[in-house]
Every structure is written in C-alpha cells, then in structure tokens.
C-alpha positions in Angstrom: 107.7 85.3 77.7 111.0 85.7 79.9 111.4 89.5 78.5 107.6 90.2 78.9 108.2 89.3 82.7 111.4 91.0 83.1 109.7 94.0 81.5 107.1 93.8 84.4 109.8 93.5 86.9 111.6 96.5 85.7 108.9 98.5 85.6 107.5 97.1 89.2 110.9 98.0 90.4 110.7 101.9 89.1 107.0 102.7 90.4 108.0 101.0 93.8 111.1 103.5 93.8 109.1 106.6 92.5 106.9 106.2 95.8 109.5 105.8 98.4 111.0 108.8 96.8 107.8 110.5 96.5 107.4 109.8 100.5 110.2 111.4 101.2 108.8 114.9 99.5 105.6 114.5 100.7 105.7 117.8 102.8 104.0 120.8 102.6 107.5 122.4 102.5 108.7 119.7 100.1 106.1 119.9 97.7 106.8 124.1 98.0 110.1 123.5 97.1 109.9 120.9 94.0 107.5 123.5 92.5 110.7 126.5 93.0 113.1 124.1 91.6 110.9 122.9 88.3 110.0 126.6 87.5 114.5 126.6 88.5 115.1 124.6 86.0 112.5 125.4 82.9 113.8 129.1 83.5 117.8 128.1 83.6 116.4 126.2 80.1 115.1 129.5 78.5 116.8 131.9 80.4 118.7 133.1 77.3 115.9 133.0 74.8 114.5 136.5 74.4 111.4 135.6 72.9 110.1 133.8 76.2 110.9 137.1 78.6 107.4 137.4 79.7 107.0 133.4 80.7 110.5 134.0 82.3 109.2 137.2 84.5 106.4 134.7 85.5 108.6 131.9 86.2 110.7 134.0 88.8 107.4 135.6 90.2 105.7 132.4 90.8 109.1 130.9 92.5 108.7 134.1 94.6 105.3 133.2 95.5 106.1 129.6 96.2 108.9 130.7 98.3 106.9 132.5 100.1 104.4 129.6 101.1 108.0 128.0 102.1 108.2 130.2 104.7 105.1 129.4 106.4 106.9 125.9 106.7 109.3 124.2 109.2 112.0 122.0 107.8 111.4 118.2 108.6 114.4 118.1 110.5 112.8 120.8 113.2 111.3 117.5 115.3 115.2 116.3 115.8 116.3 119.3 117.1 116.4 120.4 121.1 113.6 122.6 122.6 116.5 124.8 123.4 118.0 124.8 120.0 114.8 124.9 118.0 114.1 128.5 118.2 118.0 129.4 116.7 117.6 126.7 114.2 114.4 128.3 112.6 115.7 131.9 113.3 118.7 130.8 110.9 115.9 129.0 108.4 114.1 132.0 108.0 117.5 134.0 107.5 117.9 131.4 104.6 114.8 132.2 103.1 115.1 135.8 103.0 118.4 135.7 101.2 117.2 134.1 98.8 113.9 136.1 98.1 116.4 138.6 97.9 118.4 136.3 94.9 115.1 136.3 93.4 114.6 139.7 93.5 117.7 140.1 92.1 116.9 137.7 88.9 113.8 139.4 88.8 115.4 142.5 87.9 117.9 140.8 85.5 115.4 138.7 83.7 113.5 141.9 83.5 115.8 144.2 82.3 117.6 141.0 79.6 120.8 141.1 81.0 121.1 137.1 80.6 124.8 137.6 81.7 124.1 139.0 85.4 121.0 136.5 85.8 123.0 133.6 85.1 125.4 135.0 87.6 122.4 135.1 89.9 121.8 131.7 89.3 124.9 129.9 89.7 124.4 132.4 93.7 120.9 130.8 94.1 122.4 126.9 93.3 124.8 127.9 96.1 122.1 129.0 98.0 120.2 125.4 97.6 123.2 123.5 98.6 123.7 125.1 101.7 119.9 125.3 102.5 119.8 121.7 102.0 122.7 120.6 104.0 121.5 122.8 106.8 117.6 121.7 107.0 117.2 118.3 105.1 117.1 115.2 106.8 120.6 113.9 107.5 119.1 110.1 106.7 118.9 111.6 102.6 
C-alpha cells in the first residue's frame, strides 16, 4: 500500500513539473522553436545514415519552414525591454534569425550532397548559434 501511494506521488510530482515546464513554452515562438530543435535532434541522430537522406533533406527543409514562422515572432523577453531599446533589440533578433537560415542553408547543401563530415561541422555552428540566441532572447528568470 505505502509503494502504491508513493508511486502516485511520484508520478503527481512529474505531471505537475511537465506543466510548469510546458507553461513556460507555451508561445507561438516557443512552440516554433521546440519543433526546429526535435527535427535538430532526430537529424543529428540519422545524420550519418545514408539510407535516410531523403527524410534528412525534409528534416532540414521543415526546420527551414519552422524557422521561418519564428520570424513572424517576438522573443518573450521583448515586454522587458525599453520603448527606446526595443526596436535595436528585434533588429539584432532578426539578424539572429537570418544567420541561421543561412546555417540551414548550408546543412541543406551538405545533407544534400552526403558530405556528413561538413554537416556535422555545420551543426556543431548551429548549437553555437542556439546558445547565443538563447542567452540573448530567453527570459533571464530560466
């Protein structure tokens, strides 16, 4: 009975957490950019096996496409930052973005033409590329 309850517990504890995380994605931009990252990470995954080329061309075009939506989107840190700043602070968000459709492209042309060795360079540029876009546009309270 006391493991059935701590069981329940456990498991109360973890949904309760998935939400609050959840919440925290629950952007239009957020949801954008969890879709880029899982298509990320199933490609990083296969990257190297040729028989999956065309699902990996379609991978990179749909993060292309999502990134795209991105850009229709403000960061959720936009509402902390001065009217007199704001304009800058997207102008450098946008800058972002475009480098790395431009990694994308790049990958694009790698996955395309099997040179696994230059896309995973291309990789290892766009996880750069994340880190700094996140330090720059997430909330500081993550």
């Amino acid at each position: 009975m006391k493991f059935k309850t701590l069981l329940t517990l456990a498991a109360t504890l973890a949904l309760g957490f998935n939400v609050a995380t959840a919440a925290d994605d629950d952007t239009p931009l957020g949801t954008e950019m969890k879709a880029m990252n899982k298509s990320l990470r199933t490609l990083k995954k296969q990257l190297a096996d040729a028989s999956k080329k065309d699902e990996n061309v379609a991978l990179v075009e749909k993060m292309k496409k999502d990134l795209a939506a991105s850009k229709k989107h403000e960061p959720a840190k936009t509402k902390d930052i001065p009217a007199a700043d704001k304009a800058a602070y997207l102008a450098k968000y946008q800058e972002q973005m475009d480098a790395l459709g431009k990694s994308y492209d790049e990958l694009e042309v790698a996955v395309k033409a099997d040179k696994v060795d230059d896309a995973k360079k291309v990789l290892e540029k766009l996880s750069d590329q994340k880190e700094k876009g996140h330090k720059d546009f997430n909330p500081d309270d993550k």
